[in-house]
MARZANU-611284 format. One line per field, with one value per residue (C-alpha): residue number from 1; residue in one letter; x, y, z. Coordinates in pm, 1 decimal. Layout:
resi = c(NUM / ...)
resn = c(a / ...)
u = c(X / ...)
v = c(Y / ...)
w = c(Z / ...)
END
This chain:
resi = c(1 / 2 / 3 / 4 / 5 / 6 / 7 / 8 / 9 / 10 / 11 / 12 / 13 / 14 / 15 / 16 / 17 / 18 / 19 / 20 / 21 / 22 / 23 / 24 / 25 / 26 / 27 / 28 / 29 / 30 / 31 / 32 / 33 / 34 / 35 / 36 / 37 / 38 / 39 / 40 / 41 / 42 / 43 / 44 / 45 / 46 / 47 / 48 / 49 / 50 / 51 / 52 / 53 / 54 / 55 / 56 / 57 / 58 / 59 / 60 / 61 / 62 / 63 / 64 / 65 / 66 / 67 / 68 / 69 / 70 / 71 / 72 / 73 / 74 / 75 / 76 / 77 / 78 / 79 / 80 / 81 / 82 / 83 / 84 / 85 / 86 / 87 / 88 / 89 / 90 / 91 / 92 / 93 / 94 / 95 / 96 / 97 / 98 / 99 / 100 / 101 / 102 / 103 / 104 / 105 / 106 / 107 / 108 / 109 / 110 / 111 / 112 / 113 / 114 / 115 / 116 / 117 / 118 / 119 / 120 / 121 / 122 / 123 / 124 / 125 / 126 / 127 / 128 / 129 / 130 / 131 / 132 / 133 / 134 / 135 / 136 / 137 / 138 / 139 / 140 / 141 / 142 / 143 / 144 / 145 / 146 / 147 / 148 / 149 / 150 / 151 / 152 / 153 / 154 / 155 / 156 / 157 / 158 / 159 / 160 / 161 / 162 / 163 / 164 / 165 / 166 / 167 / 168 / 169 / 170 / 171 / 172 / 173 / 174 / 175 / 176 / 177 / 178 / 179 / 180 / 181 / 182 / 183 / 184 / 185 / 186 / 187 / 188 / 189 / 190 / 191 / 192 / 193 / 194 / 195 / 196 / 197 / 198 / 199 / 200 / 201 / 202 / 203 / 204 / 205 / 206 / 207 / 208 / 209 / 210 / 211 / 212 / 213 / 214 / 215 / 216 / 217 / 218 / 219 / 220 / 221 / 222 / 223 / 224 / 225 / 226 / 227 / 228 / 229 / 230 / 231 / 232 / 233 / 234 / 235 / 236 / 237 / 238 / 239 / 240 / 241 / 242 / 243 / 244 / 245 / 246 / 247 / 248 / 249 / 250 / 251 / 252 / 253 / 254 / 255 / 256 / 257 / 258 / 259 / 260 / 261 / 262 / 263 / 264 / 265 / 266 / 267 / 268 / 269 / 270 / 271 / 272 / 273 / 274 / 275 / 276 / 277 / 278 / 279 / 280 / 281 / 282 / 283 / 284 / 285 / 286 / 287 / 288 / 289 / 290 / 291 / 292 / 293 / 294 / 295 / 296 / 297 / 298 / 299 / 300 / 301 / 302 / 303 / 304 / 305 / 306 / 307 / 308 / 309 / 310 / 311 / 312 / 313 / 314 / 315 / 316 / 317 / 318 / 319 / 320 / 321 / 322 / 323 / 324 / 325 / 326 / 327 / 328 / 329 / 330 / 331 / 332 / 333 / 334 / 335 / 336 / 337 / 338 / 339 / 340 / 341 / 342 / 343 / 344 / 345 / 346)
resn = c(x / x / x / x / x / x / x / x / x / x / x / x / x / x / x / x / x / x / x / x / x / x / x / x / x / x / x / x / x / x / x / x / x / x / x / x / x / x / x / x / x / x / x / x / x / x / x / x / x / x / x / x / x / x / x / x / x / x / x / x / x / x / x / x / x / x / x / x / x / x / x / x / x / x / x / x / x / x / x / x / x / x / x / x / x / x / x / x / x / x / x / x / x / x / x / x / x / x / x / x / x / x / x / x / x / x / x / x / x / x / x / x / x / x / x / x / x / x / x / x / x / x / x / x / x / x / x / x / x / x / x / x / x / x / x / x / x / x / x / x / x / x / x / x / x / x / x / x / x / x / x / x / x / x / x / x / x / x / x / x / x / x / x / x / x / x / x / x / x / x / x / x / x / x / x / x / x / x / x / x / x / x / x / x / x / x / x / x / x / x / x / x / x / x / x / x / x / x / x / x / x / x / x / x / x / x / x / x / x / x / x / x / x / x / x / x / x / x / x / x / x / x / x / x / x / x / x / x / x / x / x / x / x / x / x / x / x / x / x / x / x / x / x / x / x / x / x / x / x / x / x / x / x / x / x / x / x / x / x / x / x / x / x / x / x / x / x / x / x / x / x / x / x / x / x / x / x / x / x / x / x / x / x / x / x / x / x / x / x / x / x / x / x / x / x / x / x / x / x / x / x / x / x / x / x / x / x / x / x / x / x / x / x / x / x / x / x / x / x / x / x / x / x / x / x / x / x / x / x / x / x / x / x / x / x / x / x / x / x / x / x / x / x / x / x / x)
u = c(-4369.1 / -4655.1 / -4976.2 / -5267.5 / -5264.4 / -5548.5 / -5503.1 / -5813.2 / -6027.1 / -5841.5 / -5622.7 / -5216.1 / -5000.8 / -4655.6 / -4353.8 / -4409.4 / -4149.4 / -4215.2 / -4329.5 / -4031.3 / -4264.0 / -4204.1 / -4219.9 / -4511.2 / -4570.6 / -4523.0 / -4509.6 / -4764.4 / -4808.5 / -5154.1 / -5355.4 / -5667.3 / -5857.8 / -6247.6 / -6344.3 / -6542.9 / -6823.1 / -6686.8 / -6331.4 / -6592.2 / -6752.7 / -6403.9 / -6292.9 / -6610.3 / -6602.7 / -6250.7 / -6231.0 / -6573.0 / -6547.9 / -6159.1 / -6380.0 / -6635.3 / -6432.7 / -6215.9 / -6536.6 / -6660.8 / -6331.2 / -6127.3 / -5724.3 / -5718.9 / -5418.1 / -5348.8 / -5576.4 / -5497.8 / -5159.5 / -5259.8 / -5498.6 / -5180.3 / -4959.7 / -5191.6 / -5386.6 / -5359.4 / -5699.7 / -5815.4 / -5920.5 / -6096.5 / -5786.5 / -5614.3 / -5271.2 / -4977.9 / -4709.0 / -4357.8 / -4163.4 / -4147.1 / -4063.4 / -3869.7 / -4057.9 / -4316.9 / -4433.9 / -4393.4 / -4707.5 / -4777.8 / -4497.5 / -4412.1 / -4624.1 / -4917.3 / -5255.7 / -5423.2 / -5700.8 / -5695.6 / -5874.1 / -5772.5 / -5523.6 / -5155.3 / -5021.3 / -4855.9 / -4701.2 / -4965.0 / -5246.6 / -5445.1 / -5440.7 / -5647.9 / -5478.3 / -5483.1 / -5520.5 / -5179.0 / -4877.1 / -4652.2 / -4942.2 / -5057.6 / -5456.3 / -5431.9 / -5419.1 / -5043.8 / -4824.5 / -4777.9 / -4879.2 / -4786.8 / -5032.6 / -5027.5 / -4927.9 / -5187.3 / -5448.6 / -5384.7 / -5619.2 / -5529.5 / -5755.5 / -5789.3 / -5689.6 / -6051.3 / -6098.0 / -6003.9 / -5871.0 / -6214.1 / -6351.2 / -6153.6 / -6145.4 / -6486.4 / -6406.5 / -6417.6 / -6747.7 / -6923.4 / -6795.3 / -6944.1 / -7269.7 / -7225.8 / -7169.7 / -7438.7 / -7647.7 / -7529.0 / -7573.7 / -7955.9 / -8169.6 / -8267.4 / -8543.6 / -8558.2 / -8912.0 / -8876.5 / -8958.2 / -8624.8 / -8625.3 / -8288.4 / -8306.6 / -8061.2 / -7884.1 / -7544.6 / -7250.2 / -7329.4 / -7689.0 / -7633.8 / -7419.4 / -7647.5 / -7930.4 / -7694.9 / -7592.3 / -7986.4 / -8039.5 / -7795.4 / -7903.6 / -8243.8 / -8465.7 / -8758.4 / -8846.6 / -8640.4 / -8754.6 / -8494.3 / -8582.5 / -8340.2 / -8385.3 / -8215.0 / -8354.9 / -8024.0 / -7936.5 / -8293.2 / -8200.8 / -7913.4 / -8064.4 / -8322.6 / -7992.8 / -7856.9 / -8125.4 / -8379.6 / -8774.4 / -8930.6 / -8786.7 / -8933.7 / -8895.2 / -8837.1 / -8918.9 / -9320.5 / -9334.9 / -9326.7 / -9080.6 / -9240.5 / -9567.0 / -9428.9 / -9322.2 / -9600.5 / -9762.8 / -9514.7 / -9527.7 / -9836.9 / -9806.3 / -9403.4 / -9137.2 / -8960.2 / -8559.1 / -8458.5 / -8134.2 / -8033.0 / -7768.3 / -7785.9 / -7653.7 / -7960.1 / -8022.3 / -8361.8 / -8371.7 / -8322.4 / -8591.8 / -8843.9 / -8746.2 / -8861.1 / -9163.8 / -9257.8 / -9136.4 / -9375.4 / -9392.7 / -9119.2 / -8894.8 / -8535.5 / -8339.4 / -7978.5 / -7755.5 / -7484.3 / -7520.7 / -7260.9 / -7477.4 / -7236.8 / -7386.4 / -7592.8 / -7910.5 / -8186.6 / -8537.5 / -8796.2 / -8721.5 / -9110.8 / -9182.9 / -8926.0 / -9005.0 / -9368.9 / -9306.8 / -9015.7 / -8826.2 / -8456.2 / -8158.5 / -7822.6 / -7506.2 / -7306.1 / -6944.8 / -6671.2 / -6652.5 / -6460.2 / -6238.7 / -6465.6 / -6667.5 / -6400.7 / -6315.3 / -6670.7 / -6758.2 / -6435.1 / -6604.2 / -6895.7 / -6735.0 / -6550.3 / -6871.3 / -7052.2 / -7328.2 / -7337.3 / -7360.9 / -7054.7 / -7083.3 / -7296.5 / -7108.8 / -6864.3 / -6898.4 / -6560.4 / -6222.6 / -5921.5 / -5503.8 / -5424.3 / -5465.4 / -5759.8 / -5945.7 / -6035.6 / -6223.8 / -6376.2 / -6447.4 / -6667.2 / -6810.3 / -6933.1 / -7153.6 / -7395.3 / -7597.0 / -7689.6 / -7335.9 / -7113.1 / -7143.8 / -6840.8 / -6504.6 / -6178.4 / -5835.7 / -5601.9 / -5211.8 / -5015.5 / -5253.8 / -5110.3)
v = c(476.2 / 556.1 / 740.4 / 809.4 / 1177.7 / 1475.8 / 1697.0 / 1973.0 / 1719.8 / 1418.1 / 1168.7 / 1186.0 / 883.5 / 1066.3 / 911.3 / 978.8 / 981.2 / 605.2 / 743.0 / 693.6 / 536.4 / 780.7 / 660.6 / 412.6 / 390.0 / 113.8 / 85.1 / -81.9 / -215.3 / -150.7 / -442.1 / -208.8 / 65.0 / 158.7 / 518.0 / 652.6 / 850.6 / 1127.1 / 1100.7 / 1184.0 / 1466.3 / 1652.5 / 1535.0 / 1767.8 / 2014.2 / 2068.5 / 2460.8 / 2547.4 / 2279.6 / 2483.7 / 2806.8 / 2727.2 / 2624.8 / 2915.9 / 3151.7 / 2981.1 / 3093.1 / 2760.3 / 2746.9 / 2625.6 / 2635.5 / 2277.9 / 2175.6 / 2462.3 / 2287.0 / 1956.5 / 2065.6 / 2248.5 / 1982.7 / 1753.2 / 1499.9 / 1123.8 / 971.7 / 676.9 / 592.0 / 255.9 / -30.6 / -341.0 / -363.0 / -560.5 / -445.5 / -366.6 / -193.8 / -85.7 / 246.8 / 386.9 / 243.0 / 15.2 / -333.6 / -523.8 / -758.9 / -783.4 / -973.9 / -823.6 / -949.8 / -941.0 / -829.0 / -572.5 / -301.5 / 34.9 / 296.8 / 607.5 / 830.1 / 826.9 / 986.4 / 1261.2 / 1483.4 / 1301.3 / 1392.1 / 1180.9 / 1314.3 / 1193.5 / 997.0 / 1156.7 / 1511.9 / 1577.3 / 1557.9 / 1372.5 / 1118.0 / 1026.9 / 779.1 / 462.0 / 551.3 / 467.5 / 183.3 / 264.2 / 449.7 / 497.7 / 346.7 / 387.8 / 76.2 / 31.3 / 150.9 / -198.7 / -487.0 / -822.6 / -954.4 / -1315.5 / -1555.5 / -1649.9 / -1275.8 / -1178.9 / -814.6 / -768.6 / -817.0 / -643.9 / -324.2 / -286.1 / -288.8 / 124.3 / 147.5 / -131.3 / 53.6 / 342.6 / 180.5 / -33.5 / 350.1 / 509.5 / 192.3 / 232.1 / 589.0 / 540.4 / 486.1 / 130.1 / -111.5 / -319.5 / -317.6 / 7.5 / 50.7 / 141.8 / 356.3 / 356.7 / 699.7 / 650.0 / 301.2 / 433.8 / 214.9 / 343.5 / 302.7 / -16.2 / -99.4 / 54.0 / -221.1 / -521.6 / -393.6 / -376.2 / -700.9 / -825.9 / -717.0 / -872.0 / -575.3 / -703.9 / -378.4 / -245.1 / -37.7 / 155.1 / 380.9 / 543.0 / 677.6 / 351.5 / 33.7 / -88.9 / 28.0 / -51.6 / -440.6 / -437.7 / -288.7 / -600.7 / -853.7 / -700.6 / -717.4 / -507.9 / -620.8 / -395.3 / -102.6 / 210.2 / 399.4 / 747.0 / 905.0 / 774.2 / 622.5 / 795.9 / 547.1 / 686.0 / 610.6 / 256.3 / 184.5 / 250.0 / 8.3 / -247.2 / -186.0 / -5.0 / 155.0 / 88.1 / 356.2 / 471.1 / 569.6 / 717.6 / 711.3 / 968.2 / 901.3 / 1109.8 / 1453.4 / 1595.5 / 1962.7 / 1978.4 / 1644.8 / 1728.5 / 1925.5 / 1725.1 / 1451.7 / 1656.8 / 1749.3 / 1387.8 / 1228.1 / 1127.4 / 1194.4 / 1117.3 / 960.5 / 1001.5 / 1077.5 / 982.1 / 1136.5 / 1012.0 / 1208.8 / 1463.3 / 1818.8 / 2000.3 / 2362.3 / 2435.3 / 2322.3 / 2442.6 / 2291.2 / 2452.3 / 2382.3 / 2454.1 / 2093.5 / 1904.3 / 2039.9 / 1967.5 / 1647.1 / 1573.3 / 1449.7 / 1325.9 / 1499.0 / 1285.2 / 1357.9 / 1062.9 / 1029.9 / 768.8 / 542.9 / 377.8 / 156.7 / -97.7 / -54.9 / -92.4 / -421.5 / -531.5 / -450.3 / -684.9 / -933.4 / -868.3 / -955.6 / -1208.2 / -1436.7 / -1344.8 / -1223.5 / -897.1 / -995.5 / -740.0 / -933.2 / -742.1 / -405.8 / -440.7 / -417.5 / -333.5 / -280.9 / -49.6 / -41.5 / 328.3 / 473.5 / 401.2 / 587.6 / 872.0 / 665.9 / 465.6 / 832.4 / 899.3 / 572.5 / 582.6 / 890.5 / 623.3 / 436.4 / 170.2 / 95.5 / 60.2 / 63.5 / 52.2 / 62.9 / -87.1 / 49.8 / -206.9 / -28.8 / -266.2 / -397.0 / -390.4)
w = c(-1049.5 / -1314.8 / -1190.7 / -1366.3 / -1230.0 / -1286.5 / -1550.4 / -1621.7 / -1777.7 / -1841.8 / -1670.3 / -1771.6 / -1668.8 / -1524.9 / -1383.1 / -998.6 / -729.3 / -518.4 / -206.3 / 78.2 / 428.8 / 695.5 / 1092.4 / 1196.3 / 800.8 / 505.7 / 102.9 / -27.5 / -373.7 / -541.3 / -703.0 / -757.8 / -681.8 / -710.3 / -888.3 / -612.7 / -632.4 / -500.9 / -657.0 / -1001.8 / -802.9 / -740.6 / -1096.7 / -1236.1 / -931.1 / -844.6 / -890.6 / -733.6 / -390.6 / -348.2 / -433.5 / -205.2 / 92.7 / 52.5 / 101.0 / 426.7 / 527.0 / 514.9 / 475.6 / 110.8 / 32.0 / 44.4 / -207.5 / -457.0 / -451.8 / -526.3 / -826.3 / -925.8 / -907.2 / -1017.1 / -794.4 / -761.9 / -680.9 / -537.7 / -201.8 / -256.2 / -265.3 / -143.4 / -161.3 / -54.9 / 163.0 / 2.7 / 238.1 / 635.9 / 737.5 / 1093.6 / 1351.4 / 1248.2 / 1430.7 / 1155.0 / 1265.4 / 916.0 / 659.5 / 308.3 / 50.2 / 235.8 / 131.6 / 279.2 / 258.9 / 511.8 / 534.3 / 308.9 / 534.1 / 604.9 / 960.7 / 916.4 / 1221.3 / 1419.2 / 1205.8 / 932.9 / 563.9 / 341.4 / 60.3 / -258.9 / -106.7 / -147.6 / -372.3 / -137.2 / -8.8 / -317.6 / -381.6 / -524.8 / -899.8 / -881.0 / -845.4 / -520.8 / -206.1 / 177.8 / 458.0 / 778.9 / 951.5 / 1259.1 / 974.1 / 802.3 / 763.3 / 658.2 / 368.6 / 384.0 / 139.7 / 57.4 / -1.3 / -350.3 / -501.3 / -653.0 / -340.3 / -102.0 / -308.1 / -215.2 / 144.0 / 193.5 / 0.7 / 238.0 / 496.2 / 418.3 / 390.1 / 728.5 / 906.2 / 736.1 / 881.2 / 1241.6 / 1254.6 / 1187.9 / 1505.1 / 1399.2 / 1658.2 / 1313.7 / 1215.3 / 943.2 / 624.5 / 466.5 / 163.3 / -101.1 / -280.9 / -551.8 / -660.3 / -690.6 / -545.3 / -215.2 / -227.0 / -315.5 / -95.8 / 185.2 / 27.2 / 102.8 / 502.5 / 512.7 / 405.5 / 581.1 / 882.1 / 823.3 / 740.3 / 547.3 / 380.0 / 119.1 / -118.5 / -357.3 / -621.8 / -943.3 / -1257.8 / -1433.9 / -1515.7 / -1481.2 / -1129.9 / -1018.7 / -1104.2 / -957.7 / -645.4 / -689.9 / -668.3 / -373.0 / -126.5 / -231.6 / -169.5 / -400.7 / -685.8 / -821.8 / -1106.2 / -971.5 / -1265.2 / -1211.3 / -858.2 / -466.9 / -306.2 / -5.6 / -117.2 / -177.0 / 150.1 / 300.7 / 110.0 / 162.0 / 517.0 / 678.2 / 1027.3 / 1007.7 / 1097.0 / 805.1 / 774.2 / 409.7 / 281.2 / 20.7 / -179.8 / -455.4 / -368.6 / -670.8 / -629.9 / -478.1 / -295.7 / 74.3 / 31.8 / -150.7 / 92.7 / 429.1 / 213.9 / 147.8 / 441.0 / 749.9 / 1117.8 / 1265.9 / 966.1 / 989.3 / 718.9 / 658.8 / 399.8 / 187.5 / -107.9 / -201.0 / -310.1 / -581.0 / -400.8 / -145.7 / -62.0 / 164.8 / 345.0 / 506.1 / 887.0 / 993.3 / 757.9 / 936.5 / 1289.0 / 1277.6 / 1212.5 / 1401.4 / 1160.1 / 1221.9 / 986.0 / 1002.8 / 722.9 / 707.9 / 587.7 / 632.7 / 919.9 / 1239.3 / 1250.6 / 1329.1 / 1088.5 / 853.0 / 955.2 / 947.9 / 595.9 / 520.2 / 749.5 / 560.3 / 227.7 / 340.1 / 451.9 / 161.3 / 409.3 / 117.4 / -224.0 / -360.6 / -705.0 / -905.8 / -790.0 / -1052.8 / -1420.4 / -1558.8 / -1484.6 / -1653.1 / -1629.5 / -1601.5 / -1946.6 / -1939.8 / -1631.6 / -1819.0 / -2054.0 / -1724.3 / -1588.2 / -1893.7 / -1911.7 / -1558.9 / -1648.1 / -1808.1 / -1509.1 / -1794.1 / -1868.9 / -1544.5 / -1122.6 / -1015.6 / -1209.6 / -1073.4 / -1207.9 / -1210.8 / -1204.4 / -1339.3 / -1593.1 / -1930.6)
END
C-alpha cells in the first residue's frame, strides 16, 4: 500500500506492507484523514518529546523505533471495512463506513495508531481497527464530516470534564481546530457566553461562525476582561488551547476567584505557575486529552444532526504527496484550519 510516511522534515510516500488484522481486529480502507494538531507538534518536536520522556525516566524505546523506521500519522479518519480478522463479530458488513477511535488491541492493550511501525495512522491506504472500537457513520454523514469525528470528541470531553451549572462565562483561548471545536460543543449545549480570542483575524471569524458570542484580538484585548463584560457576576471556565510558552501562567494570573481552567493545549517544554496565585483564589486546574467511548459516539451524533456547525473547519484537502506541502501550509492561521489527506486521491 502507499503511505505518506515521516522522514526528518518531509513526508516520503513508500510502498508499505497492507497491515494483516490480527484477533478481534479488521482492515479498513481509508477515505481521509485530518492533520491533527498534535500529529504537527511531533512532526516539529519528534527528537526532543522522545528526549524528554526518556529523562523522566520513561521506556522509550518504542518510539525511537518508529522515528527510525519512519512514522505513519494520522489519527483523525473514517474508513470502510475491507477485511475481518480471527475472531471478530462481524456486526458490521464489508464496505461499510466507519470512524473509531485511534488505537488497535494489541496483547490486550490499546496502541495508539501511528505509534508504531506495524499499527500504522491513517496516512496510508490502509490501517487495522479494532473491531468493538468501530462506529457506523450514517449515510447522511459524509467523509468530510465524519473525519472530524475524533476532533469533536475531543472538544465534547474537554466540555464534560469542566464543572458546568450552565450559567458561565466561557472563555476560548486560541481558535485552533480544537478551540473551535470546543466553541461549537458550547454552543451546542446552550451556553450564551462565548467569548474566544486568537492572534488571527481569520480564526477569530471562524470562531464567530461556530458559536462564538463575542471575539478578541489577543494581541490588544483581555478575553478575561471581556467576559466579564459580557457577563457580570457570572462564573467563568477558560479553555486553553494553545500550548504558548507562558500561558498557564498568565492565565492563573488573570483568572478570577474561583475560575476553572481546562487545558487542551500541547506545551512543547515545560511550563510553570505560581501555586500561591491559584490557591488564593481557588482556582480549578484540569489537563484534558482524548475521550470515552461515549463521547466518541456523541460528537458523531453531534455531526450527524448538524447540532455543531463542522463546515467551516475545513479549508483544503491533499492526496498523499502532498501533506508535506499541507504541513507547511497549515503554519499560516490565515490560510488553512484543518487539512484532510485524501489517500487515494490522484
Amino acid at each position: 500500500m502507499r503511505a505518506a510516511v515521516m522522514r526528518g522534515d518531509r513526508f516520503v510516500v513508500e510502498d508499505r506492507p497492507i497491515p494483516k488484522p490480527g484477533p478481534g481486529n479488521v482492515l479498513a480502507k481509508v477515505r481521509a484523514c485530518g492533520i491533527c494538531g498534535s500529529d504537527l507538534h511531533y512532526f516539529h518536536h519528534a527528537p526532543q518529546i522522545i528526549g524528554r520522556a526518556r529523562e523522566l525516566g520513561a521506556d522509550t524505546s518504542d518510539m525511537e523505533q518508529a522515528l527510525r523506521d519512519g512514522p505513519v500519522l494520522g489519527h483523525e479518519f473514517v474508513c470502510e471495512i475491507v477485511e475481518f480478522g480471527p475472531g471478530t463479530q462481524r456486526a458490521l458488513p464489508a464496505g461499510q463506513r466507519v470512524a473509531s477511535m485511534p488505537f488497535v488491541m494489541r496483547d490486550g492493550a490499546p496502541v495508539l495508531v501511528g505509534s508504531r511501525p506495524e499499527t500504522p495512522g491513517a496516512y496510508a491506504e490502509y490501517m487495522e481497527l479494532t473491531e468493538a472500537f468501530l462506529l457506523l457513520v450514517p449515510d447522511e454523514v459524509s467523509d468530510d464530516a465524519a473525519a472530524l469525528t475524533e476532533p469533536f470528541g475531543i472538544a465534547v470531553h474537554a466540555v464534560n470534564k469542566a464543572d458546568l451549572r450552565g450559567d458561565e462565562a466561557c472563555v476560548i483561548v486560541g481558535c485552533g481546530p480544537i478551540g473551535l471545536a470546543v466553541t461549537a460543543v458550547l454552543r451546542a449545549r446552550g451556553f450564551e457566553t462565548i467569548v474566544a480570542g486568537d492572534l488571527s483575524p481569520t480564526r477569530r471569524e471562524l470562531a464567530t461562525r461556530l458559536g462564538a458570542t463575542a471575539v478578541v484580538d489577543a494581541r490588544t484585548g483581555s478575553l478575561l476582561t471581556r467576559a466579564a463584560a459580557e457577563a457580570p457576576g457570572r462564573p467563568v471556565v477558560i479553555f486553553e488551547n494553545t500550548g504558548a510558552p507562558g500561558m498557564l501562567h498568565r492565565l492563573v494570573l488573570e483568572a478570577p476567584k474561583d475560575a476553572q481552567i481546562l487545558v487542551t493545549g500541547i506545551a512543547a517544554g515545560d511550563e510553570s505557575f505560581v501555586p500561591m496565585l491559584a490557591i488564593t483564589k481557588e482556582l480549578k486546574l484540569q489537563f484534558v486529552i482524548y475521550y470515552t467511548a461515549e463521547e466518541f459516539a456523541e460528537a458523531l451524533e453531534l455531526i450527524r444532526t448538524d447540532r455543531v456547525n463542522w463546515r467551516p473547519l475545513l479549508t483544503g484537502s491533499v492526496g498523499l504527496e502532498d501533506v508535506t506541502q499541507a504541513f507547511a501550509d497549515l503554519s499560516d492561521p490565515e490560510r488553512h484550519a484543518k487539512i484532510l489527506v485524501r489517500p487515494w486521491a490522484t
